[in-house]
N, C-alpha and C positions, 0 to 999 in steps of 0.2 A: 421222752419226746421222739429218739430217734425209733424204739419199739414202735408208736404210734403211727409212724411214717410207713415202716415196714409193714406194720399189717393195712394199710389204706394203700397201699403198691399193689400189695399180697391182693387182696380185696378185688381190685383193678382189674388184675393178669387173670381171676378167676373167672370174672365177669367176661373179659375179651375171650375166654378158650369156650366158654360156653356159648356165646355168639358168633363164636369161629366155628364151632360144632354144627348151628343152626344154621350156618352162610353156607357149611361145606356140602350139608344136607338139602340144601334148597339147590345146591347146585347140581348135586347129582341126578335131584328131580327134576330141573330142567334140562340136563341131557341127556336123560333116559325119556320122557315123555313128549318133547318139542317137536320132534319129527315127525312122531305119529300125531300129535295137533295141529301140526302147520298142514300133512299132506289131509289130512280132515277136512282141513277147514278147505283147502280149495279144493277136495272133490265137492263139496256143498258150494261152492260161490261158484263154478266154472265147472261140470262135468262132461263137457264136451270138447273143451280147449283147454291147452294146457303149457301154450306159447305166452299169453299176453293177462293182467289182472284189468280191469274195469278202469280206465284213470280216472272215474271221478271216486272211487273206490280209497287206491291207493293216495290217492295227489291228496284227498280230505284229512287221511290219517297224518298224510308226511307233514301237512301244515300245522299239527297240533304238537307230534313227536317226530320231526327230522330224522331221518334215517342217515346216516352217513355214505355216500359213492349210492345212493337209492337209484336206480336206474332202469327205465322202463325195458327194454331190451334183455333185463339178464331174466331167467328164467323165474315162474311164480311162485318156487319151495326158497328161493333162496329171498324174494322181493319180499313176502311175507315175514320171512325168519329175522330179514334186518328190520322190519317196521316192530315186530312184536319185542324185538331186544331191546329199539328207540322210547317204543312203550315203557316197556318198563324201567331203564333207567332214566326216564321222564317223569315217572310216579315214583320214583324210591332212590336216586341215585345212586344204585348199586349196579354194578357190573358183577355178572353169574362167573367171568372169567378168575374174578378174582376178591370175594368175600372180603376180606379187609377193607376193602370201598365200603362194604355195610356198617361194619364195627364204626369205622373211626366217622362216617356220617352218621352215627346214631349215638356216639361217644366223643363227640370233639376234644373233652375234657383230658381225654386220655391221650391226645397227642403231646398234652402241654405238661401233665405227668410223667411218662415216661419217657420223653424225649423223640416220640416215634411224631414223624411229619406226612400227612396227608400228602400223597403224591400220583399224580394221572398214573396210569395204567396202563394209558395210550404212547405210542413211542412218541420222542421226539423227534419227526421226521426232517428231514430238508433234503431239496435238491441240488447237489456241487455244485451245478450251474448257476442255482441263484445267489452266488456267494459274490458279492463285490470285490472287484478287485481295485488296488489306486496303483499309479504310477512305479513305486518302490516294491511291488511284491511279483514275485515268479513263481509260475508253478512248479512243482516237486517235480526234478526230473530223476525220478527212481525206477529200474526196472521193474519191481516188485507191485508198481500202482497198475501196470495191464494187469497181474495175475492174480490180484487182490485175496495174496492168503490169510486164511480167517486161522486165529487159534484160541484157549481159551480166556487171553485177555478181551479177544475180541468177541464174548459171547454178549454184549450190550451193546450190540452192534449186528444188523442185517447183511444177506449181498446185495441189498440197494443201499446201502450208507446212511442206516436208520438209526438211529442212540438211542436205547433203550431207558426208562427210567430205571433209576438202584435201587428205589428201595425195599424193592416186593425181592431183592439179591441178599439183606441183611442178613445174615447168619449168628452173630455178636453184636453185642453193647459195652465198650468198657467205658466204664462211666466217669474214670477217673476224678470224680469228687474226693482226692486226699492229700491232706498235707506235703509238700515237696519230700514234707524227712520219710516221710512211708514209702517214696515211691523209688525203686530199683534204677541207678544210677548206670547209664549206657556205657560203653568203653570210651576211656579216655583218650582224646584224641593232639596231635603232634601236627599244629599247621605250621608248615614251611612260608618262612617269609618272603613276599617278594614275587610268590608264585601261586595259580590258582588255585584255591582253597575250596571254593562252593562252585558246584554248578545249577545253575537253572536253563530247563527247558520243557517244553511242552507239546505233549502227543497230540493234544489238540489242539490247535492253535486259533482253530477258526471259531472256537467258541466266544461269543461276544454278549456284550452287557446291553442294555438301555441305553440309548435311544436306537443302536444296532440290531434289529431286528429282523433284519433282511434275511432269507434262509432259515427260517426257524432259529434265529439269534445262532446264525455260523456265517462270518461274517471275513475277508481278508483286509479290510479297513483295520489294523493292527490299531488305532488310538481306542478304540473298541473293545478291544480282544482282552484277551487273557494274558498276550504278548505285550500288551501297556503295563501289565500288572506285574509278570515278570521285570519289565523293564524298572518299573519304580522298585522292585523291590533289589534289584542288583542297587541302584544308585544309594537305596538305604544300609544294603550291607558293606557298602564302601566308607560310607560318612562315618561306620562303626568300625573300620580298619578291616574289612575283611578283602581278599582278592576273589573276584567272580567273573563265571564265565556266563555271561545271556548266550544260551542257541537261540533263533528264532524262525527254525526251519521251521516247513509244516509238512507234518508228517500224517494228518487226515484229510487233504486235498492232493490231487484232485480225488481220492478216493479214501472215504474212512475208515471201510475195513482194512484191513493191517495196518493201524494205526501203531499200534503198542512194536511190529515188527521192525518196522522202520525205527521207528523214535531208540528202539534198541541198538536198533547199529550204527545211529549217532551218537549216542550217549557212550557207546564201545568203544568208539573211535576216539573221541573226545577225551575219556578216561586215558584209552592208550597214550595218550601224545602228553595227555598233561595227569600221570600218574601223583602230584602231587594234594590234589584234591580228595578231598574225605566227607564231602557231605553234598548229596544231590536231590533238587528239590522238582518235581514233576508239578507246574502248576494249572490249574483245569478250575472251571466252574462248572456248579451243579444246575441242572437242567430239570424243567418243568415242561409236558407238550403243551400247546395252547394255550401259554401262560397269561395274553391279553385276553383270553374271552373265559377264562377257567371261572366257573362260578365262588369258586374259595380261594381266588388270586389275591382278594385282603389277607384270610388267614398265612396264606402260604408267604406272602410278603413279608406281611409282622415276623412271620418265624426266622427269615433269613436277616433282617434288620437287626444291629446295634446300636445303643448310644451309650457313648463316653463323654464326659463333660460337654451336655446337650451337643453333639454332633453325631449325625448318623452314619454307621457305616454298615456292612455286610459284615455278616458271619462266616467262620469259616470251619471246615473239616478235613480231619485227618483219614485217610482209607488205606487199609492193608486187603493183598491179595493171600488169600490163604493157602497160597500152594506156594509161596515164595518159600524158597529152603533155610532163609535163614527168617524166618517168622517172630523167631522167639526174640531176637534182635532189633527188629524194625517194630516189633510190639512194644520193646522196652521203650527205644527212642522215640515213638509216637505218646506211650503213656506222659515218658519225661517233660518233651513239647507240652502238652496240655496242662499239665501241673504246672508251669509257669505261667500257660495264658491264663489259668482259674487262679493263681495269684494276682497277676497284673492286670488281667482284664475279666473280673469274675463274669459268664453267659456268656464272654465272646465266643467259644469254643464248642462246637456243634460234640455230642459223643463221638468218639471214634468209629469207623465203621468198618467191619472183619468182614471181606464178600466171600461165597460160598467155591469162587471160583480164581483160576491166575492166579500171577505172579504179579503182576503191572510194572513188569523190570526192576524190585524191587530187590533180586538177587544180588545187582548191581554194586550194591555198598549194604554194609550194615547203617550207615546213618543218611537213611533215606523216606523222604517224605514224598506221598501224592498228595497233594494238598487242593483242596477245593476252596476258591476264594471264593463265597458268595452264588448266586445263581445269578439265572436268564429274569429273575423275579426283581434283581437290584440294580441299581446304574452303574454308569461307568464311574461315578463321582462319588458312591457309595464305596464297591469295590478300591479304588484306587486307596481311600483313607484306610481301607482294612488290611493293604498292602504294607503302611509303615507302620502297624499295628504288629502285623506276624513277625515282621522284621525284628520290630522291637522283644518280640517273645525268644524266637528264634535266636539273635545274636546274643541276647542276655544265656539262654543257655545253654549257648557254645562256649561263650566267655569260662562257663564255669565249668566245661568238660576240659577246658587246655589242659596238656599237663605241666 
């Protein structure tokens, strides 16, 4: 049975590299030949002017294939270039930027197989400014938000405060489908009682759920956030005897690049003063751009949803930075995590995912988690259930690292 599986995987991956072949191929043909067809085509439609296109021209196309920012004013190689791009991903929903939009539209089956999830291409953008604020939040007064230093945690991230999607970052899969007794047991750990043992805090703070949508779901309404999520999950590792520390600075407002810089020299500070803590939890949701008008917003929903005794919650994921120095460490305790949630809660567990790039402060401790509760795709009502869920995964195997 398990042969049978292997080679219908095997099967799979051959089919995806061979259509990644054809996507990569089509793409080099559209960037070697586009220019000389777009500047074609308007010496034939316009060879006397070369300021302005026809608007019953342009304006008929854009009503069938929307161009994105299409704007009569920018010049006729580039008006042309975005309507012909709007074409064709209106006929084929592939984007030439990045073939895996072809595969997994012409392969849906394949996302549900290999655990790989269809995801925009396009950033997820938002403006600081449109980020609500309520009475109890201040803004970050950190020197380091004028000079917005970018580093490589910050490569999913723009210098306009753009978030990139992850998944086109994937580099590894571990898929941890195996028995607890297979799986390499993390260093045992020695909590001091009485004193703080766990910290939770987050780089992102403004990342927000359903019905908080405001800012591309970046939101300072905290019962929103990701900071609600942290909050339920401190109050569940209390109810389990643990001592925790909630930060709830924000550390991506007002500005998001140097997210991960800041949030480092909280977390520094915090460790200094309260060296008795041994396990620090980075928690963030995962991000979709235009997740209300995404035409595969059902699929991408479904994938981030759970249910446990008919209730729905969100799914969640574990992410390691691949330059973190002690890797082989935060890979163990990431595997270990997940081997209890595929006991106790077999699917609630997204694969783990290894990015190609950073640290994500992850040097910080060897038992340290970024943990992605859910996306922009689920609610806050979702999310929060999947908070006492990780908990429950989480302190169960602490419980058994004590020494």
């Amino acid at each position: 049975m398990m042969n049978k599986k292997i080679k219908r995987i095997r099967l799979i991956q051959n089919i995806i590299i061979i259509v990644l072949i054809i996507g990569i191929t089509a793409l080099t043909l559209n960037t070697v030949l586009s220019k000389n067809i777009i500047e074609n085509q308007l010496a034939k439609l316009n060879p006397n002017k070369t300021e302005e296109i026809s608007p019953i021209f342009y304006k008929s196309i854009q009503q069938i294939f929307p161009a994105t920012g299409f704007n009569q004013s920018v010049k006729n190689s580039l008006q042309l270039k975005k309507t012909y791009k709007s074409l064709i991903g209106g006929l084929f929903f592939f984007d030439f930027k990045n073939p895996l939009t072809f595969i997994k539209n012409q392969f849906p089956a394949v996302a549900l197989v290999t655990g790989i999830e269809y995801k925009e291409v396009e950033k997820e953008a938002f403006n600081p400014k449109d980020i609500v604020e309520n009475n109890e939040t201040k803004e970050v007064d950190n020197p380091s938000n004028k000079e917005n230093p970018i580093n490589d945690d910050d490569k999913g991230e723009d210098i306009d405060g753009i978030y990139l999607p992850e998944d086109d970052s994937i580099i590894d899969s571990i898929e941890g489908d195996v028995e607890i007794s297979g799986v390499e047991i993390p260093q045992k750990l020695s909590f001091q009682e009485d004193k703080p043992q766990i910290l939770i805090y987050h780089t992102h703070g403004t990342e927000s759920y359903k019905p908080a949508s405001e800012g591309n779901y970046h939101t300072q309404r905290k019962e929103y956030s990701v900071i609600e999520i942290g909050k339920i999950m401190a109050e569940e590792f209390e109810k389990r005897g643990y001592e925790v520390i909630h930060d709830t600075t924000y550390h991506d407002y007002p500005s998001y690049n140097g997210s991960y810089l800041r949030s480092e020299s909280t977390v520094m500070d915090i460790l200094k003063k309260n060296p008795s803590i041994k396990v620090v939890l980075d928690i963030h949701r995962d991000g979709y751009d235009k997740i209300d008008t995404n035409p595969n917003r059902n699929t991408i929903t479904a994938n981030n949803r759970y249910t446990h005794n008919d209730k729905t919650s969100s799914k969640f994921q574990l992410v390691i930075g691949s330059a973190t120095p002690n890797r082989q460490k935060v890979e163990t305790f990431a595997k270990y995590i997940k081997a209890y949630s595929d006991i106790k809660y077999p699917d609630f567990s997204k694969p783990i995912l290894v990015k190609p790039y950073g640290s994500f402060n992850q040097f910080l401790a060897d038992h340290y988690a970024l943990v992605e509760v859910g996306s922009n795709a689920n609610t806050i009502e979702e999310a929060k259930l999947s908070a006492i869920y990780i908990v429950d995964i989480f302190a169960t195997a602490l419980d058994d690292l004590k020494e």
